[in-house]
PQR file of N, CA, C, O and H, with PARSE charges and radii, in Angstrom:
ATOM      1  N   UNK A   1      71.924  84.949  94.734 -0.4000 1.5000
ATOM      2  CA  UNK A   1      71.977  86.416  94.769 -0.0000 2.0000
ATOM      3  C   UNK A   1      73.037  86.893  95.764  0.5500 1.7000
ATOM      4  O   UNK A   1      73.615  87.970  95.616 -0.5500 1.4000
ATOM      5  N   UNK A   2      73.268  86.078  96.757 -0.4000 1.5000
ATOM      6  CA  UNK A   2      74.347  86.218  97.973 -0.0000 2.0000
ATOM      7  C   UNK A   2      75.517  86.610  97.008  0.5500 1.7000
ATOM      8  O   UNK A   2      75.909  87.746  96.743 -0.5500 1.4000
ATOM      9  H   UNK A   2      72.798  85.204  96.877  0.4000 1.0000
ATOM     10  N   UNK A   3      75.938  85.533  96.591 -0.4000 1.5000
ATOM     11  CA  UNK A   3      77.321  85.612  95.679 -0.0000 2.0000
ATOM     12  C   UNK A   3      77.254  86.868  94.654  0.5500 1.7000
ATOM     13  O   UNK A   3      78.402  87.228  94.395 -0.5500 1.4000
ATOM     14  H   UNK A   3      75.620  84.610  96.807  0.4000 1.0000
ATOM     15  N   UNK A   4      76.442  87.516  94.103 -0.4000 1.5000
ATOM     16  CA  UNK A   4      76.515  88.459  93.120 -0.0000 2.0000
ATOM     17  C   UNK A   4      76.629  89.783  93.987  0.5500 1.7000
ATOM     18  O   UNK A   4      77.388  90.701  93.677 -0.5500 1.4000
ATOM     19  H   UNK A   4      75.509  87.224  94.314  0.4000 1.0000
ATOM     20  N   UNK A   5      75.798  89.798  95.113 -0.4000 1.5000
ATOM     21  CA  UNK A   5      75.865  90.943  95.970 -0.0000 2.0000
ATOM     22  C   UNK A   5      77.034  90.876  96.619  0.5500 1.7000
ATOM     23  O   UNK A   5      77.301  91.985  97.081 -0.5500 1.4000
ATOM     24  H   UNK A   5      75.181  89.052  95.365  0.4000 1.0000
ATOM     25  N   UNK A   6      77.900  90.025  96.876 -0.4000 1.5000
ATOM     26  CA  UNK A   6      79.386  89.820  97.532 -0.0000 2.0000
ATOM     27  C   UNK A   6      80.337  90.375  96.454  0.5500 1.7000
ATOM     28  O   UNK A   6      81.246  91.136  96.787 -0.5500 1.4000
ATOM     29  H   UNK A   6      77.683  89.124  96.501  0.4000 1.0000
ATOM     30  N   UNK A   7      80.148  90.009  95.152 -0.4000 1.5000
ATOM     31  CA  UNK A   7      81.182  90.275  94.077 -0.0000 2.0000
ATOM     32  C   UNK A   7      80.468  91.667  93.433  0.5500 1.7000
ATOM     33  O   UNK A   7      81.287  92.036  92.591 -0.5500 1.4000
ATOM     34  H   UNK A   7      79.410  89.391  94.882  0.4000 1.0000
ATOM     35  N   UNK A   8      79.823  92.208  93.429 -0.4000 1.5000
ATOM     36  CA  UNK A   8      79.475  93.398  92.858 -0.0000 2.0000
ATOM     37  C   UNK A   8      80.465  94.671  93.492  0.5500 1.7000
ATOM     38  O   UNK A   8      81.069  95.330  92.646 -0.5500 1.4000
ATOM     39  H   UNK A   8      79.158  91.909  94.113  0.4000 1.0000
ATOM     40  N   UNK A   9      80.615  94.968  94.662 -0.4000 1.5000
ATOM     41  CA  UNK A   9      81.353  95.633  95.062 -0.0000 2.0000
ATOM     42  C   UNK A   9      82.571  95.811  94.458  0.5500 1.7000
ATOM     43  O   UNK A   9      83.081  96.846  94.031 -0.5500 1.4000
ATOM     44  H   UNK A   9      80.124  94.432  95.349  0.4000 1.0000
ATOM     45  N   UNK A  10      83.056  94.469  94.474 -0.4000 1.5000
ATOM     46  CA  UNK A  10      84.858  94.429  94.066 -0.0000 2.0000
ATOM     47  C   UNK A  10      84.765  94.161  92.190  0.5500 1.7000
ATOM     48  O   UNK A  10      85.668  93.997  91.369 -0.5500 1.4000
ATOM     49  H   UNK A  10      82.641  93.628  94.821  0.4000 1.0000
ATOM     50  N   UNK A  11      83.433  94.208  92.050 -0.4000 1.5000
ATOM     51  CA  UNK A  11      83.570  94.243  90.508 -0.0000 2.0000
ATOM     52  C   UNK A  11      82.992  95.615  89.876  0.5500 1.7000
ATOM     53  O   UNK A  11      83.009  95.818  88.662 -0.5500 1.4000
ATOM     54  H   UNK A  11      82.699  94.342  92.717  0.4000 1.0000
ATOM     55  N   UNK A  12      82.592  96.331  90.608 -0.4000 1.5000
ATOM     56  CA  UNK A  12      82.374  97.845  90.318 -0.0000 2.0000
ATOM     57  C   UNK A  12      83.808  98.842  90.586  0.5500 1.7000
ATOM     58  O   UNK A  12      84.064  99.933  90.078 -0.5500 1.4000
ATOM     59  H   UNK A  12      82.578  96.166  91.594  0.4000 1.0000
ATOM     60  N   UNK A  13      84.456  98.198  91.376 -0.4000 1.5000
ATOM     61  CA  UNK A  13      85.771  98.955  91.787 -0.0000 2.0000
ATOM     62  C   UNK A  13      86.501  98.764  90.822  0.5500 1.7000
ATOM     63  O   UNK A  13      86.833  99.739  90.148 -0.5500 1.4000
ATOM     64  H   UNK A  13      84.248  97.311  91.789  0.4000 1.0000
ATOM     65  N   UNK A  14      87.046  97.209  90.414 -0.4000 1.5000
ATOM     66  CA  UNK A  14      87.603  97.044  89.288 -0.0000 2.0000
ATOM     67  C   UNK A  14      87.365  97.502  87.595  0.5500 1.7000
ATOM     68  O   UNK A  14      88.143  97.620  86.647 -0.5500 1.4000
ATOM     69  H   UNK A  14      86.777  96.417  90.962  0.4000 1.0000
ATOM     70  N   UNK A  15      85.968  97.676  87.750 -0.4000 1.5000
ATOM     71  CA  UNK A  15      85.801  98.508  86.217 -0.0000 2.0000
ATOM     72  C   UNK A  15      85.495  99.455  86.592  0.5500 1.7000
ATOM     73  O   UNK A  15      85.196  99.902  85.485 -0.5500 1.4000
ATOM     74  H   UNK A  15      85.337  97.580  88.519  0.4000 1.0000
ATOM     75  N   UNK A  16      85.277 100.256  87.249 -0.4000 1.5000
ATOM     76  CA  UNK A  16      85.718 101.929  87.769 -0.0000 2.0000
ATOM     77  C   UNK A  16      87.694 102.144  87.508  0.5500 1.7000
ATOM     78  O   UNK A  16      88.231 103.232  87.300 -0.5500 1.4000
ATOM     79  H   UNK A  16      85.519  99.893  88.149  0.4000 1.0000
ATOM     80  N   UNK A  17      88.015 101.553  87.549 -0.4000 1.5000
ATOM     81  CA  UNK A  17      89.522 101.755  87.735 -0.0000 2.0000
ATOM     82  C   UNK A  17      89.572 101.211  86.121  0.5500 1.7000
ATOM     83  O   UNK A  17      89.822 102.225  85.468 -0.5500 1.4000
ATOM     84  H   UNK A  17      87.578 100.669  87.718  0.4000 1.0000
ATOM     85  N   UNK A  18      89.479 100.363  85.441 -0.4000 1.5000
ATOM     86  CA  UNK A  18      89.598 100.158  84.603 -0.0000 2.0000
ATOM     87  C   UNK A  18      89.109 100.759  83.613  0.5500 1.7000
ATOM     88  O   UNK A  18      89.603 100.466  82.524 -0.5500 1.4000
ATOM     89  H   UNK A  18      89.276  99.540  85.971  0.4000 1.0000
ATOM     90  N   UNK A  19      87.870 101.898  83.640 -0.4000 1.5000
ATOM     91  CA  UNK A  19      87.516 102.552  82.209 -0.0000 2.0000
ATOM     92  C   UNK A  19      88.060 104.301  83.354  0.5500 1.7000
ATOM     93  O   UNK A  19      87.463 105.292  82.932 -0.5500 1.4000
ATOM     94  H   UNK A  19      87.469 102.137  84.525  0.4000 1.0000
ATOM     95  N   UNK A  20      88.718 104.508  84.194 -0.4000 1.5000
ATOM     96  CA  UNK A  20      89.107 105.739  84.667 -0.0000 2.0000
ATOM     97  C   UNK A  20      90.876 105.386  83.857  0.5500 1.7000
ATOM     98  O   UNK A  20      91.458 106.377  83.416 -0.5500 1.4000
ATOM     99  H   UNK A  20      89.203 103.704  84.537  0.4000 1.0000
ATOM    100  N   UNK A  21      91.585 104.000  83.729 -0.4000 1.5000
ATOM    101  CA  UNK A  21      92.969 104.242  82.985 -0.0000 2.0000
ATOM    102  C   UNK A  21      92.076 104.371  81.284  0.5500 1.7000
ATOM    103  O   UNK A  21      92.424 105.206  80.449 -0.5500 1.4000
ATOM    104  H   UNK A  21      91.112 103.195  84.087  0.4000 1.0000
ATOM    105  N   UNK A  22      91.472 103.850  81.163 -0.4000 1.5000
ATOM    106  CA  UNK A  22      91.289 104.014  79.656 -0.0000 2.0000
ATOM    107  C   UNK A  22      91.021 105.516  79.399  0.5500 1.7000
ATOM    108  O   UNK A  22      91.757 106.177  78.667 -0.5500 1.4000
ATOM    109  H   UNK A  22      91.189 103.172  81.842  0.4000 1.0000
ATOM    110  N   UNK A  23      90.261 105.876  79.842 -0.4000 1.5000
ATOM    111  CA  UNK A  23      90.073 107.600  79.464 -0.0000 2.0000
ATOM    112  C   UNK A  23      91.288 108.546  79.853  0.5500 1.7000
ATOM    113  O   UNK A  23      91.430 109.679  79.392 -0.5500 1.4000
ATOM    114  H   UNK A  23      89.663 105.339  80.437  0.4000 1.0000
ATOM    115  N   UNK A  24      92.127 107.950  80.738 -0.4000 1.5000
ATOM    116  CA  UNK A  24      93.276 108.729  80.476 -0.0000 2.0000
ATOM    117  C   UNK A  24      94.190 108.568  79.726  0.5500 1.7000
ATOM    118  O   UNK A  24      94.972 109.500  79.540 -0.5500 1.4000
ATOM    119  H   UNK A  24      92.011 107.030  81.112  0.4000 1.0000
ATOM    120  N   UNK A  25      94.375 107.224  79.015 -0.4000 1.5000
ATOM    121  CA  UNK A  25      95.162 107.031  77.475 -0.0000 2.0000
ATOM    122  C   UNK A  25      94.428 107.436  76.553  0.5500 1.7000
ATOM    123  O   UNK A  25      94.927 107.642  75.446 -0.5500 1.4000
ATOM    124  H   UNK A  25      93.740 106.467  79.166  0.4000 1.0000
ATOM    125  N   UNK A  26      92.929 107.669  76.808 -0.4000 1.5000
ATOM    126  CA  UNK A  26      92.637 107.950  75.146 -0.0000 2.0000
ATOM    127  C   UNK A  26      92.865 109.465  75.751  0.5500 1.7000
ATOM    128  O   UNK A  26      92.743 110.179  74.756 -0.5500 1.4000
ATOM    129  H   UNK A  26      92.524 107.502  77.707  0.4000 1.0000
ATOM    130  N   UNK A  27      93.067 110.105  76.601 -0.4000 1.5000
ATOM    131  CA  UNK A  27      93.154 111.754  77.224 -0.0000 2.0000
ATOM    132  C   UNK A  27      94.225 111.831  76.451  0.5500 1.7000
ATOM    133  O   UNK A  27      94.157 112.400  75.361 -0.5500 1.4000
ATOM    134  H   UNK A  27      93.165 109.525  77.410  0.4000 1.0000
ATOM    135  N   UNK A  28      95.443 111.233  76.935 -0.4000 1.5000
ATOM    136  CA  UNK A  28      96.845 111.493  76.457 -0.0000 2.0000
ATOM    137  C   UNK A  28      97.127 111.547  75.347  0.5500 1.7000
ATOM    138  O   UNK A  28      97.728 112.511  74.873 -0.5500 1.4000
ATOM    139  H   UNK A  28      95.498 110.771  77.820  0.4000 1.0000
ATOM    140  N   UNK A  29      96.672 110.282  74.508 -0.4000 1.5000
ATOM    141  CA  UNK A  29      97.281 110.256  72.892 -0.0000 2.0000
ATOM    142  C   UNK A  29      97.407 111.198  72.141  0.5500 1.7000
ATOM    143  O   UNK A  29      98.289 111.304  71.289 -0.5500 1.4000
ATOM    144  H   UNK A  29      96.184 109.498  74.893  0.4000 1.0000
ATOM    145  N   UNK A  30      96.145 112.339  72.478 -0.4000 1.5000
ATOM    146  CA  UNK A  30      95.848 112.838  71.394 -0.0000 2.0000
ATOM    147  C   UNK A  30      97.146 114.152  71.754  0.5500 1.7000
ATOM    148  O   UNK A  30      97.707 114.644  70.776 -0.5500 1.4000
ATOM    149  H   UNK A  30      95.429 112.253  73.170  0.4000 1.0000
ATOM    150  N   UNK A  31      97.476 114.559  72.935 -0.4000 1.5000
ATOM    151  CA  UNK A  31      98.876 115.411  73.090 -0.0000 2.0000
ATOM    152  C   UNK A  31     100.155 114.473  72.638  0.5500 1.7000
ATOM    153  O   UNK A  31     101.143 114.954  72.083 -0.5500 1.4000
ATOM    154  H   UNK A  31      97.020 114.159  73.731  0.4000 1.0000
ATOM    155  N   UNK A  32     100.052 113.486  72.855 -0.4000 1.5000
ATOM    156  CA  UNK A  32     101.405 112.950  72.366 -0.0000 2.0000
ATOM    157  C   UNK A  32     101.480 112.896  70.833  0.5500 1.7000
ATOM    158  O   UNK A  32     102.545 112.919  70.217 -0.5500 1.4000
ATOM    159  H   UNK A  32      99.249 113.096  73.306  0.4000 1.0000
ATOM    160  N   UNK A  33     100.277 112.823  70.271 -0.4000 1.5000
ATOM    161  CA  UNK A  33     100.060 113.023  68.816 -0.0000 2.0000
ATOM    162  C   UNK A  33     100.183 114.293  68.228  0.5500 1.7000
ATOM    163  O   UNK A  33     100.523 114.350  67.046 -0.5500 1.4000
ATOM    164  H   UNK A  33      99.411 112.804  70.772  0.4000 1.0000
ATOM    165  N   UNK A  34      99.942 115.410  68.916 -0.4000 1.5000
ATOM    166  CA  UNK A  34      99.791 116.755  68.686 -0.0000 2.0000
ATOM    167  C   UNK A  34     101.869 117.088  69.371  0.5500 1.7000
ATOM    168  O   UNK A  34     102.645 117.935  68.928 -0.5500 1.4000
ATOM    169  H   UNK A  34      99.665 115.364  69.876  0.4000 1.0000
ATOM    170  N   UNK A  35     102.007 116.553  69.955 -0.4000 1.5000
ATOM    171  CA  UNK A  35     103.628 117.453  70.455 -0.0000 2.0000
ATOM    172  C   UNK A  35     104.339 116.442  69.349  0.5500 1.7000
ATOM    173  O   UNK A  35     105.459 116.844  69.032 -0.5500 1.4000
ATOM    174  H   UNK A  35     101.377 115.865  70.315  0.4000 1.0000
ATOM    175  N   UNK A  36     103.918 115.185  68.678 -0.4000 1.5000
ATOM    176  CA  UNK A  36     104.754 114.703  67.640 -0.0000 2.0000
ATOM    177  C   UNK A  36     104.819 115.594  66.516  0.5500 1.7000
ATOM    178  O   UNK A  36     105.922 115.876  66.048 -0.5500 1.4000
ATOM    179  H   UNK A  36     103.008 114.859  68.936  0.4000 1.0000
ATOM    180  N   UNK A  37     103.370 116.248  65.846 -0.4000 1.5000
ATOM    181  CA  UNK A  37     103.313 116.439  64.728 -0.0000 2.0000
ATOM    182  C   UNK A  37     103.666 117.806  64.938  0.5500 1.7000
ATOM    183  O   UNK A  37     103.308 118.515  63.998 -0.5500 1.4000
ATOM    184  H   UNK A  37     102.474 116.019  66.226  0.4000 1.0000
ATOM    185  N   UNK A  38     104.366 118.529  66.042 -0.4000 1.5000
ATOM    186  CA  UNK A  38     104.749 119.983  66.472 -0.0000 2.0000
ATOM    187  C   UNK A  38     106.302 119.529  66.229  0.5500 1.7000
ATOM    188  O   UNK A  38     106.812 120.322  65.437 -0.5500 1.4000
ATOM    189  H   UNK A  38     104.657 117.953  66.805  0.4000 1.0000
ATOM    190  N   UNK A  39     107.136 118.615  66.604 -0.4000 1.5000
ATOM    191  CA  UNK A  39     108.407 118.381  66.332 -0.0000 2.0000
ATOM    192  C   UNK A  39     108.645 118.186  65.093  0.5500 1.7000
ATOM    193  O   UNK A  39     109.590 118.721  64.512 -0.5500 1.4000
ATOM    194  H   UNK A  39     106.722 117.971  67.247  0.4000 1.0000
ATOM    195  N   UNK A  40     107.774 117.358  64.515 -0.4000 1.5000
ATOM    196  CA  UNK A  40     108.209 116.929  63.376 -0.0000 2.0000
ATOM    197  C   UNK A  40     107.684 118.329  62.281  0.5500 1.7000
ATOM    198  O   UNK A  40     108.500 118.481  61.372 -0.5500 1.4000
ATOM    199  H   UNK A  40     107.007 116.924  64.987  0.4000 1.0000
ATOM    200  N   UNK A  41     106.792 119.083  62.241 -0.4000 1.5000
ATOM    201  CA  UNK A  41     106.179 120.465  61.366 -0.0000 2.0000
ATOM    202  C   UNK A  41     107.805 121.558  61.544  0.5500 1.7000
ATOM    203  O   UNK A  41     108.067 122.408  60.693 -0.5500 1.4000
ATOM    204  H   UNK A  41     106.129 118.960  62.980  0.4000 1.0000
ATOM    205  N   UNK A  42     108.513 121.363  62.497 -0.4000 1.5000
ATOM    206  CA  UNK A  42     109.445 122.227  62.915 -0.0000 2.0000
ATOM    207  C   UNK A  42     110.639 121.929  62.448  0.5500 1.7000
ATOM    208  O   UNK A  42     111.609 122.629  62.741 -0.5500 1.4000
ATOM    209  H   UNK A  42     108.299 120.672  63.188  0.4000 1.0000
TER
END
C-alpha cells in the first residue's frame, strides 16, 4: 500500500493534465471546424 500511496500523487497529476489537454482539443476542433466551413461557404 506504501508504493500505491507514493505513486498516487504523481499519478493523479499526470491524468489531471492529461484529460485537462484532451478537453481542450476536443474544445478547439469544433472552431477550427466551424472557421473551415466559414472559409470555405464564402
Amino acid at each position: 500500500m506504501s508504493l500505491l500511496s507514493q505513486l498516487s500523487p504523481h499519478f493523479w497529476l499526470l491524468f489531471s493534465i492529461a484529460v485537462s489537454v484532451a478537453v481542450l482539443r476536443e474544445l478547439r476542433r469544433p472552431d477550427e471546424d466551424a472557421e473551415r466551413k466559414k472559409h470555405n461557404g464564402s
